[in-house]
N, C-alpha and C positions, 0 to 999 in steps of 0.2 A: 497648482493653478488657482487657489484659493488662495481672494484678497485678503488684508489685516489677520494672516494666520485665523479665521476661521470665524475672527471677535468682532460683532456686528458692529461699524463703525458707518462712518460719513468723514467722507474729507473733500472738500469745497476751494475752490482758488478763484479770486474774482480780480479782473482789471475793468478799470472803466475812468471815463475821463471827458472833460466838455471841451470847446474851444469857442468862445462869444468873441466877434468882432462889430464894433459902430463904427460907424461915418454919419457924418450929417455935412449932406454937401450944401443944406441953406442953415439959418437958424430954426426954420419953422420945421422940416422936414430931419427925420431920421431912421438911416436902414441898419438894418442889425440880423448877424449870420450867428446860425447856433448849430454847433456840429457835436454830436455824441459818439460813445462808443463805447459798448460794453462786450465783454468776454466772461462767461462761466465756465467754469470745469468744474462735475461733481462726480466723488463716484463712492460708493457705497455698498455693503452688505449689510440685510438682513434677513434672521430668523423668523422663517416665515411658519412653521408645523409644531405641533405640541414638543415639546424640549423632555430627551429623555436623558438617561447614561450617556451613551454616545452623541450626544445635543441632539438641535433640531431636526426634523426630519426631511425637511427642504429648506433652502434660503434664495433668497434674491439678488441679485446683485445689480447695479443698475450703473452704466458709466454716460451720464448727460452733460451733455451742452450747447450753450446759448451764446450767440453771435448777433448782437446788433448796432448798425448803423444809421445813425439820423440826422437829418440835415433841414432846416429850418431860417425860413425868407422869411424877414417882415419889414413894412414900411410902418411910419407913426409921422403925425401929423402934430403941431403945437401951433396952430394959427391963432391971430389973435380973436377971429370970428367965432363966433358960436359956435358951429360947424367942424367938428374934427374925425379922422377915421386911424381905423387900424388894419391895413389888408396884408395876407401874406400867404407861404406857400411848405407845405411840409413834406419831405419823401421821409421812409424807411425801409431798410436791405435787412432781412433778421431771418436766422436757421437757429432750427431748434434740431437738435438728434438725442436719442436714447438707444442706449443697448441694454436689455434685459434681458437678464441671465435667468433661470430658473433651475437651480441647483439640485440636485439629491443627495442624502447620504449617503454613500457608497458602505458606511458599519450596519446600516439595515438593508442594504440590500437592493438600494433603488439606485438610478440609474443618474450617474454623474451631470449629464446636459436632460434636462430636462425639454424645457423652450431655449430658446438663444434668436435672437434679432433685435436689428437697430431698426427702430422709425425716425423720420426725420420729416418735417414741417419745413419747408421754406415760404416767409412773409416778406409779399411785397405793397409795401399803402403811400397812396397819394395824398395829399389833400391840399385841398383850399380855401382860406378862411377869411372875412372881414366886420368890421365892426364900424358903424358910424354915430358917433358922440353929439350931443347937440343940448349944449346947454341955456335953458329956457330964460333963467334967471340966474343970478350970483351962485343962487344956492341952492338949486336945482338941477340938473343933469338927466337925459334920458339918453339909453341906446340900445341899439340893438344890431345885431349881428346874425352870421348865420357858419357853419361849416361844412365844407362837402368833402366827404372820406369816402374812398375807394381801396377795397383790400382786397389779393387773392392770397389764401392759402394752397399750399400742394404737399398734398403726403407720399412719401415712397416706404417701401417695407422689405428690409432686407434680410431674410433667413438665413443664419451663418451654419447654420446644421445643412440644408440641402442647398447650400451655394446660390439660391435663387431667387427672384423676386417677389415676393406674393400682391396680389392683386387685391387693394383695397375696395371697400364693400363704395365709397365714394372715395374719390384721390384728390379733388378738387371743393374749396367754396371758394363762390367771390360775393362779396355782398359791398353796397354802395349806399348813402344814406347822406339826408343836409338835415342836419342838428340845429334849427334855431336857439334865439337868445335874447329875452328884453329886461333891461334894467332901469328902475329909478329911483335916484340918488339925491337925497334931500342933507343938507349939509347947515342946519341953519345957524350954528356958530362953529368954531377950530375945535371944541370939544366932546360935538357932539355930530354922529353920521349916521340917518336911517338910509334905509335901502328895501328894496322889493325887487325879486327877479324869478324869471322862470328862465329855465337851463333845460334843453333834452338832450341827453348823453347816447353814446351808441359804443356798444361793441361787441366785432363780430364774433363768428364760429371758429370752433378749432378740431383740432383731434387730441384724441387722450396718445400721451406718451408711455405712459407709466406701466405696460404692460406690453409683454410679449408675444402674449396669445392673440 
């Protein structure tokens, strides 16, 4: 029941893939769909104890993966007025699982399963974003923007030694947050572009996977 006969390895298999569609139902105006998806599979041993004759004295093994789905609204504007925006709308569906093994040697004496369970994350986020443009002069541009993100995490914990679920210390975050944005954009010939911006980033809490205990 020991992977890679025993030789502490990683083996990894990834699909992933986008799909962008536009329309632009005037000149001025254009909507554009952006749909994602990725899939991980990893799984792994290693030596985790001082390495004797008979090798290490425990190892890990660990078999994860990662499932996400993203889907992504936005409108754009090209008017001829000064005036232009960018607004739109983001979901994502994402599970995270891990089973960690905790091994023993069975030639010293210790004991085959040590830990065994999978934790799993499921990620669900909203959000909604826009931005409005306004350019002062030719070669000038200001704008600013802002976005509102909604995420809940939920952890479950499954122990494959006593069949049962264990009850995390929290099971749940959700956290929500509007990220401003203000840029200005000096262009004063084709060869040359300064800029100034402040940007606040956000991202939320998680739980650790990587472990058994």
């Amino acid at each position: 029941g020991i992977p890679f006969g025993g030789v502490p390895l990683t083996d990894s298999k990834q699909q992933y893939g986008t799909l962008e569609l536009s329309y632009n139902p005037t000149s001025q105006i254009g909507l554009t769909s952006t749909t994602g998806f990725y899939n991980l599979d990893s799984h792994s041993l290693f030596a985790t104890g001082q390495p004797t004759g008979p090798g290490a004295s425990l190892a890990t093994e660990n078999q994860f993966q990662r499932r996400d789905l993203t889907q992504e609204f936005r409108v754009d504007s090209d008017f001829a007025s000064p005036l232009n925006f960018t607004a739109g709308a983001f979901y994502q569906d994402g599970r995270l699982s891990n089973r960690a093994t905790v091994r023993g040697n069975a030639a010293l004496g210790l004991g085959a399963n040590r830990t065994d369970a999978t934790t799993a994350v499921d990620i669900t986020t909203y959000s909604l974003f826009g931005q409005l443009r306004w350019r002062v002069i030719p070669e000038l541009e200001l704008s600013a923007g802002a976005r509102w993100t909604d995420e809940t995490r939920s952890e479950t914990v499954f122990d494959h030694i006593t069949k049962l679920f264990r009850t995390p210390v929290r099971s749940r975050i959700h956290a929500s947050n509007i990220a401003p944005e203000f840029t200005a954009t000096y262009t004063p010939s084709d060869d040359l572009t300064l800029f100034s911006a402040y940007k606040h980033g956000f991202k939320s809490g998680s739980f650790t996977l990587s472990s058994a205990v």
